[in-house]
C-alpha positions in Angstrom: 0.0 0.0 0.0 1.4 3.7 -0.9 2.1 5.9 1.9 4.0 9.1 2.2 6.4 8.7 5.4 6.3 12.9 5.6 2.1 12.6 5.8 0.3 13.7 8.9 -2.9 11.4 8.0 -0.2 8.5 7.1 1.6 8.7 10.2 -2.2 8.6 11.9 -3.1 5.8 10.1 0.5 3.7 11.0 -0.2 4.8 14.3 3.0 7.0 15.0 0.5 9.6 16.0 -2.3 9.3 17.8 -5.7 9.6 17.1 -9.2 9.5 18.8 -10.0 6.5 16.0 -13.4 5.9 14.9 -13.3 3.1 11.9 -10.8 0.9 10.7 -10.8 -1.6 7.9 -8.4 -2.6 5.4 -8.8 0.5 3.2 -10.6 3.1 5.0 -9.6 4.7 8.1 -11.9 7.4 10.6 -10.5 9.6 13.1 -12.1 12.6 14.7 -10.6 16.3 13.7 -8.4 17.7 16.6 -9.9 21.2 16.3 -13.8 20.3 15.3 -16.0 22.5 13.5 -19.3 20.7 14.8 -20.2 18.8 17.8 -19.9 15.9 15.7 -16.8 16.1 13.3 -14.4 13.1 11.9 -12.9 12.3 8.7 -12.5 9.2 6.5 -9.6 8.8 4.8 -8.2 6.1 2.3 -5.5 4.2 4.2 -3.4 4.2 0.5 -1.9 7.8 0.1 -3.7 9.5 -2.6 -3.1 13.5 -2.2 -6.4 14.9 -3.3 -10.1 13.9 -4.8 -7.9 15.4 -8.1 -5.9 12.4 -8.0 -8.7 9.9 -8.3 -8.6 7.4 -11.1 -11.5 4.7 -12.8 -9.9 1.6 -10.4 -10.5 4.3 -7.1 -14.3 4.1 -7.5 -15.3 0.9 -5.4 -13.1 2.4 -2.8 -14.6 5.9 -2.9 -18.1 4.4 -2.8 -17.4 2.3 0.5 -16.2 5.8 1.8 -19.4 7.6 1.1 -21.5 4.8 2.1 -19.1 4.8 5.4 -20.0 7.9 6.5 -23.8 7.9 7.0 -23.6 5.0 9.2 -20.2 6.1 11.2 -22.1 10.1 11.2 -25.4 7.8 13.1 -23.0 6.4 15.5 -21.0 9.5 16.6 -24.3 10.8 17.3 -25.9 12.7 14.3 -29.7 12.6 14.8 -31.1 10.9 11.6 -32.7 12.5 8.5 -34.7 14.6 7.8 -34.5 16.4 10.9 -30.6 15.5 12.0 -28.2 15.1 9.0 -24.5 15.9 8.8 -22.1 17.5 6.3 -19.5 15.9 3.8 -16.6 18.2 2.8 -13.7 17.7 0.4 -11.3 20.3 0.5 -9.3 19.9 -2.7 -6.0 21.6 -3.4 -4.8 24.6 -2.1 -6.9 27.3 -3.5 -9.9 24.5 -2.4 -8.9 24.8 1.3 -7.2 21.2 1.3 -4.4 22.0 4.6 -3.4 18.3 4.7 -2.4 16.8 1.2 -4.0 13.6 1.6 -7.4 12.6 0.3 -10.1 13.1 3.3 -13.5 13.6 3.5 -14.7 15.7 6.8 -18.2 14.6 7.8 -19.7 17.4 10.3 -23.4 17.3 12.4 -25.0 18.1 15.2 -27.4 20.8 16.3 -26.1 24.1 14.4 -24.9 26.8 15.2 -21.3 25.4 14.5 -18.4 27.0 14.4 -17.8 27.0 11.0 -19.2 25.8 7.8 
């Protein structure tokens, strides 16, 4: 599997830095942000380094579907009240001039009772 020893999310995912982990599985990996937006915010990331959504090929659709199926079930269990009247967020921050801070592919998914803090 690729990884980038001078990634922040890689380093999380080896476990040389510690997280507050949420999901594991052989290709996916959730952790909650360290400086939240939401009451409820974590991100899924692949566990194979792939810098941005920019960088996605044909082959990377299976695992880009398990991601987005991922997080309405993980967003339930970290407490988001179900929809219609709960619901969450799913951000992709893409490059720099998309917001993208850490250069590996991760999708933030945000909920709880508004008003957040950002977004």
């Amino acid at each position: 599997m690729a990884t980038d020893p001078n990634c922040i999310f890689c380093k999380i995912i080896e476990g040389k830095i510690p997280s507050k982990k949420v999901y594991e599985d052989d290709e996916l990996f959730a952790f909650h942000d360290i400086a939240p937006w939401a009451p409820v915010h974590f991100m899924v990331v692949p566990k194979r380094h792939i810098a941005s959504m920019a960088q996605l090929e044909a082959g990377d659709a299976a695992l880009m579907g398990r991601l987005m199926t991922l997080a309405p079930k993980l967003a339930l269990e970290q407490g988001c009240r179900p929809y219609p009247e709960g619901g969450f967020r799913v951000v992709v921050n893409t490059g720099t001039e998309g917001g993208q801070e850490v250069h590996h592919l991760h999708v933030h998914v945000m909920g709880g009772p508004r008003p957040w803090l950002k977004g």
